[in-house]
C-alpha positions as CSV (number, residue, x, y, z in Angstrom):
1,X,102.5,88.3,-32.2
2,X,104.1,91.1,-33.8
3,X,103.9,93.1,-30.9
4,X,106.7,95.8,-31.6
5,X,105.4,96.5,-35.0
6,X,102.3,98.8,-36.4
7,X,100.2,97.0,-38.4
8,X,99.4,98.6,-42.0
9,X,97.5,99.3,-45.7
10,X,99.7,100.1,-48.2
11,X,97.3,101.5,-50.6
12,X,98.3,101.2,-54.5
13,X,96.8,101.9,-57.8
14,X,93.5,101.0,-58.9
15,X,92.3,100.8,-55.3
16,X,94.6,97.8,-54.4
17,X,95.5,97.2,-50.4
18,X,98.3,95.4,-49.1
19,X,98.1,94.1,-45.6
20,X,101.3,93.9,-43.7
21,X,103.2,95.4,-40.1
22,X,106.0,97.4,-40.3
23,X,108.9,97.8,-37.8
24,X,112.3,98.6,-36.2
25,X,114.4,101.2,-37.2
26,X,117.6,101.0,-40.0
27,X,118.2,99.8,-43.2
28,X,114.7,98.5,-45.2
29,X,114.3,94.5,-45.3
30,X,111.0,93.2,-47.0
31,X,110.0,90.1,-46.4
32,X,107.9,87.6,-48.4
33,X,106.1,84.8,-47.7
34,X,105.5,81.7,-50.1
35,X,102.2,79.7,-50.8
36,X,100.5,78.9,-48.7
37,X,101.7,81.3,-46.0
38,X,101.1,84.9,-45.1
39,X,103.2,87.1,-43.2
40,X,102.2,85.9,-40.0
41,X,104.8,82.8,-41.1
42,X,107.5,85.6,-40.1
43,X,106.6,86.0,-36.5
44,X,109.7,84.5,-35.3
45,X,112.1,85.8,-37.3
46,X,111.1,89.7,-38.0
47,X,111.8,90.6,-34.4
48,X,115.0,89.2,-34.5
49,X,115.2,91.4,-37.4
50,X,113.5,94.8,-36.1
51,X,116.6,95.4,-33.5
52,X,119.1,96.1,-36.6
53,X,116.8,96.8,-39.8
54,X,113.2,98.4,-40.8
55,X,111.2,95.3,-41.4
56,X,108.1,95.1,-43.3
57,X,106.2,92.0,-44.4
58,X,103.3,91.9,-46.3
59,X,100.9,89.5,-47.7
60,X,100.9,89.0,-51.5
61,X,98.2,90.2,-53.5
62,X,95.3,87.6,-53.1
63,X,96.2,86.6,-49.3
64,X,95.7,87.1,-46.0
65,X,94.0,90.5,-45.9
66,X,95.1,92.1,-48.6
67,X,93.0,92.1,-52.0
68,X,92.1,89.7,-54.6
69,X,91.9,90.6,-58.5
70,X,88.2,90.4,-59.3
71,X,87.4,86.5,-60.9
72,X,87.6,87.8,-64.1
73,X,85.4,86.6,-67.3
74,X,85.8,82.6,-66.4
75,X,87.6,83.4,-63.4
76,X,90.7,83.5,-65.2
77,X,92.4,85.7,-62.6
């Protein structure tokens, strides 16, 4: 799965990672996925993608492997 792409941390502020692959070569297309998905739910379509745009797809913050927010004071978070 995902063979054509390079898998990657995006690092961001406040030591946040995002977990995604990132491939093909034109313009930029990010892709999302929806609860209760990760990116793995673009498998399919991304290389499809990769021969005309750069695709990157990610998991949201608190899925797959990228971080959570800490619980918080009553796990409010």
């Amino acid at each position: 799965m995902f063979e054509a792409f390079q898998a990657q941390t995006f690092q961001l502020a406040n030591g946040i990672q995002i977990r995604g692959v990132i491939g093909g070569s034109g313009p930029p297309v990010l892709l999302l996925h929806g609860f209760p998905q990760t990116h793995v739910c673009w498998h399919k379509v991304a290389p499809e993608l990769a021969s005309r745009f750069t695709v990157v797809a990610t998991d949201l913050r608190g899925y797959g492997a990228s971080s959570k927010p800490e619980g918080g004071k009553n796990h409010l978070n």
